[in-house]
C-alpha positions as CSV (number, residue, x, y, z in Angstrom):
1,X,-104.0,140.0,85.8
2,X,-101.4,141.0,83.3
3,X,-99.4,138.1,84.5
4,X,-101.9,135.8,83.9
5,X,-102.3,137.0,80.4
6,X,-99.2,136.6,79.2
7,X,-98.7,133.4,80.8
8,X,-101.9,132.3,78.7
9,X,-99.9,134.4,75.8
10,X,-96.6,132.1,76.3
11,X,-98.5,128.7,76.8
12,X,-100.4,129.8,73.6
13,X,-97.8,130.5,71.8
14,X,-95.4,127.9,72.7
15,X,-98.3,125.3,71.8
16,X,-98.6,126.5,68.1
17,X,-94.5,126.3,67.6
18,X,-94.5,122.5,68.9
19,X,-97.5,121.8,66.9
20,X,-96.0,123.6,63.7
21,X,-92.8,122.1,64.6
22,X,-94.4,118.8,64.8
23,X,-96.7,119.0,61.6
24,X,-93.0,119.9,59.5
25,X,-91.6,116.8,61.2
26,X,-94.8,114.7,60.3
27,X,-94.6,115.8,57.0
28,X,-91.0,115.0,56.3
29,X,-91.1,111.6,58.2
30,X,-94.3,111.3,55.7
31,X,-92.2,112.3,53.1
32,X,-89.1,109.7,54.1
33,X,-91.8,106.9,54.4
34,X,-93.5,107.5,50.8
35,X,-90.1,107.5,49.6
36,X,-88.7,104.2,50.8
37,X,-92.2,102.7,49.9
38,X,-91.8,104.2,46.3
39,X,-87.9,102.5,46.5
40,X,-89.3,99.3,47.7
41,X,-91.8,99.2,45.2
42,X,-89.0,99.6,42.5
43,X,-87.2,96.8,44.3
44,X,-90.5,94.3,44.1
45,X,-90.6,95.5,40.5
46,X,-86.9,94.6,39.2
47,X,-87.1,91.7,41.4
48,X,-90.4,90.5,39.6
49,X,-88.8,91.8,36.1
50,X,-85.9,89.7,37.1
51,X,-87.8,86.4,38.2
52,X,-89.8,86.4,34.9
53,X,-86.4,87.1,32.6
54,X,-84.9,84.3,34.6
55,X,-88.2,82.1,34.0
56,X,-88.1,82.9,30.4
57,X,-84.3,82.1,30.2
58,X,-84.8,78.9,31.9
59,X,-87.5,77.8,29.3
60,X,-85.1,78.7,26.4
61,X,-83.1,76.2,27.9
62,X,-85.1,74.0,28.2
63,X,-86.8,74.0,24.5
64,X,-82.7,74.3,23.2
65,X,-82.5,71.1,24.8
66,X,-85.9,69.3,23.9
67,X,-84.5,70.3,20.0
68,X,-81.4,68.9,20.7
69,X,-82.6,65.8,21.5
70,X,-84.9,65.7,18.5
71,X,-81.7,66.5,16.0
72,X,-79.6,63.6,17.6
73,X,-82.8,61.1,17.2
74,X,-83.0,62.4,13.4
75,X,-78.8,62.2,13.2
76,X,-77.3,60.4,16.3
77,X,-73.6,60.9,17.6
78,X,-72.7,57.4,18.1
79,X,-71.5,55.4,14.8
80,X,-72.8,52.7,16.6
81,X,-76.4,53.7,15.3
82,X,-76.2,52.8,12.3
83,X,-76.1,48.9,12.5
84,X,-79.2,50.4,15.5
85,X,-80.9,51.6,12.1
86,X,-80.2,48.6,10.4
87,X,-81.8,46.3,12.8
88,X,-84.9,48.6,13.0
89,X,-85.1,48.5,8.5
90,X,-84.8,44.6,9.4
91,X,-87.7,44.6,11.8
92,X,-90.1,46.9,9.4
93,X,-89.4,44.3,6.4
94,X,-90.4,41.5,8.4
95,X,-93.4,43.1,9.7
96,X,-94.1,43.3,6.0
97,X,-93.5,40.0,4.9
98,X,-90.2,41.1,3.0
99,X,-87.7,38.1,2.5
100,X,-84.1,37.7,2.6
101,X,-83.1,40.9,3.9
102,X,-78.7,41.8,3.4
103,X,-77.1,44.5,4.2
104,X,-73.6,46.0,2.6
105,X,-72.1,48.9,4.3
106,X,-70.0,51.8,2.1
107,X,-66.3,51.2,2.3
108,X,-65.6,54.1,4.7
109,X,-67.7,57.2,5.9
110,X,-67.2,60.3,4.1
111,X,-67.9,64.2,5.5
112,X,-70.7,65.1,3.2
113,X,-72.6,68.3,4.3
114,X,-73.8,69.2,0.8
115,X,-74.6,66.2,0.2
116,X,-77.0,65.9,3.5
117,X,-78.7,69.4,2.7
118,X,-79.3,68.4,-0.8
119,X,-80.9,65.0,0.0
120,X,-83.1,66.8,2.7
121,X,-83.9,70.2,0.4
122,X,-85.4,67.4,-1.9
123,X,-87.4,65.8,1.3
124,X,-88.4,69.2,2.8
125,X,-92.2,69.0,2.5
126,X,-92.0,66.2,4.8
127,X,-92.4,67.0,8.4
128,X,-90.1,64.4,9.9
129,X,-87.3,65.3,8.2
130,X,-84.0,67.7,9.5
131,X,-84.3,71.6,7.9
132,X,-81.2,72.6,8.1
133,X,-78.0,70.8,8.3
134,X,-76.1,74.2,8.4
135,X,-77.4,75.5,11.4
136,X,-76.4,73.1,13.9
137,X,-73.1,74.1,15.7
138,X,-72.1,70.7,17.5
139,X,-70.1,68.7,15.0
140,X,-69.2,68.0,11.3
141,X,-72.1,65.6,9.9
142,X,-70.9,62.3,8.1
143,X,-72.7,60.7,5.2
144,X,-72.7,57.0,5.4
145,X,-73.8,54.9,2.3
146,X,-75.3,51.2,2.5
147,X,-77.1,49.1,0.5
148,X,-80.3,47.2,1.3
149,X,-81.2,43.9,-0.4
150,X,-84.6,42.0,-0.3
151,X,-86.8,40.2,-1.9
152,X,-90.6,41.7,-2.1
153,X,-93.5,42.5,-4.0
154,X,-94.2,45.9,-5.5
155,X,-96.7,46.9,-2.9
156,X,-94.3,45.4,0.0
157,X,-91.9,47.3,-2.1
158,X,-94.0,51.3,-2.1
159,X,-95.0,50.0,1.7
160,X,-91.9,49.9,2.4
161,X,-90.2,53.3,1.1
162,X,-93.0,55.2,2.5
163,X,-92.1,53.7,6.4
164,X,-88.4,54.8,5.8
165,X,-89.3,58.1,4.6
166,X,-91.7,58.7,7.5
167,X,-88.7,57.4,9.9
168,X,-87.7,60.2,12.7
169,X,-84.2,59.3,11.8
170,X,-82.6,61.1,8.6
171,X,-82.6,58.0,6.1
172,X,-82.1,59.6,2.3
173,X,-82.9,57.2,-0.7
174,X,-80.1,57.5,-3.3
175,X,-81.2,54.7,-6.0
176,X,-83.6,51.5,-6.7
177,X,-82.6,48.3,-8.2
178,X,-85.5,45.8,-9.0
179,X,-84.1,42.9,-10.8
180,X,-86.0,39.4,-11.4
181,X,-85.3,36.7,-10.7
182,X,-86.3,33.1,-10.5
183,X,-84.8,32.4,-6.9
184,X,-87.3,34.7,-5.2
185,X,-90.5,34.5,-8.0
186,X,-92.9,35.8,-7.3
187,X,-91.5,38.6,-5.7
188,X,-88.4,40.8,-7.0
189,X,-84.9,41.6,-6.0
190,X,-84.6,44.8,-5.0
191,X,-81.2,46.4,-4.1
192,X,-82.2,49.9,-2.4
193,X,-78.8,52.1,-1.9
194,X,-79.5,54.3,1.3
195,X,-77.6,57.4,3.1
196,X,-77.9,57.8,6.8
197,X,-75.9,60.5,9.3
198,X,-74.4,60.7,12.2
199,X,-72.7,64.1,14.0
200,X,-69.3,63.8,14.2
201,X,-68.0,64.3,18.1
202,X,-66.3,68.1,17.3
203,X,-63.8,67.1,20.7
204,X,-61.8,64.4,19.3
């Protein structure tokens, strides 16, 4: 009888040491699990940080380049542009019934920053027109002067000057000649001296 006993004492006993043993191991592997679920929840975290800071970055990019392209449609790279813009003032004055249309480029092209922020300082309530000359990094900005000659009326004239100052492009008005004259009665001769810009390629 008093072997049974502590037979039943032994089994007893040796039960609640495996089952404390096991409840301390269940509770550290409880422990080791909450903990790499905690880590992998940082992980999904800086990950998902990461993918929006890269999604943010990549629509920086994306607006610097959309404003890019609408500086080089207001002032292009390519001197080429200019007889481009020409062309264009030819097609608007014919659309308007202007006659006779000439066009005298400026000796040679001149570097005129100053020059380009005043003429747009003077132009800044108008929307289509560049803000800041200073502020873009890509080249040195030159000025280059022409003269427009025509024959029109005064209201082909005012039409006229309001479509180049609502151009995209950076066209500044320096002066206005209106002269008569018999040959082109009943409309005037009108010499209009403009400024237009181009960036300057910083590379060569």
């Amino acid at each position: 009888m008093k072997k049974i006993f502590l037979s039943i004492r032994f089994i007893l006993l040796t039960t609640a040491v495996f089952s404390i043993g096991l409840f301390i191991y269940q509770v550290k592997e409880t422990s080791i699990i909450k903990r790499r679920l905690s880590d992998r929840k940082s992980i999904l975290q800086e990950m998902r940080s990461a993918e929006r800071k890269s999604k943010k970055i990549k629509r920086k990019v994306i607006e610097s380049k959309q404003k890019e392209k609408e500086i080089l449609r207001k002032i292009p790279k390519n001197k080429k542009s200019i007889f481009v813009l020409m062309k264009e003032l030819t097609a608007i004055g014919n659309s308007m019934g202007i006659k006779s249309i000439s066009f005298v480029i400026g000796k040679s092209p001149r570097e005129d920053n100053k020059a380009l922020k005043k003429n747009i300082m003077r132009k800044r309530r108008n929307p289509h027109m560049f803000n800041n000359p200073e502020s873009t990094k890509s080249g040195l900005i030159t000025a280059y002067h022409f003269k427009m000659s025509f024959a029109a009326s005064y209201m082909e004239l005012y039409d006229f000057i309001k479509k180049i100052i609502s151009m995209e492009r950076v066209v500044s008005l320096e002066s206005i000649e209106i002269e008569r004259n018999k040959e082109y009665f009943p409309r005037q001769k009108v010499s209009l001296k403009l400024i237009t810009y181009t960036f300057s390629d910083s590379k060569k």
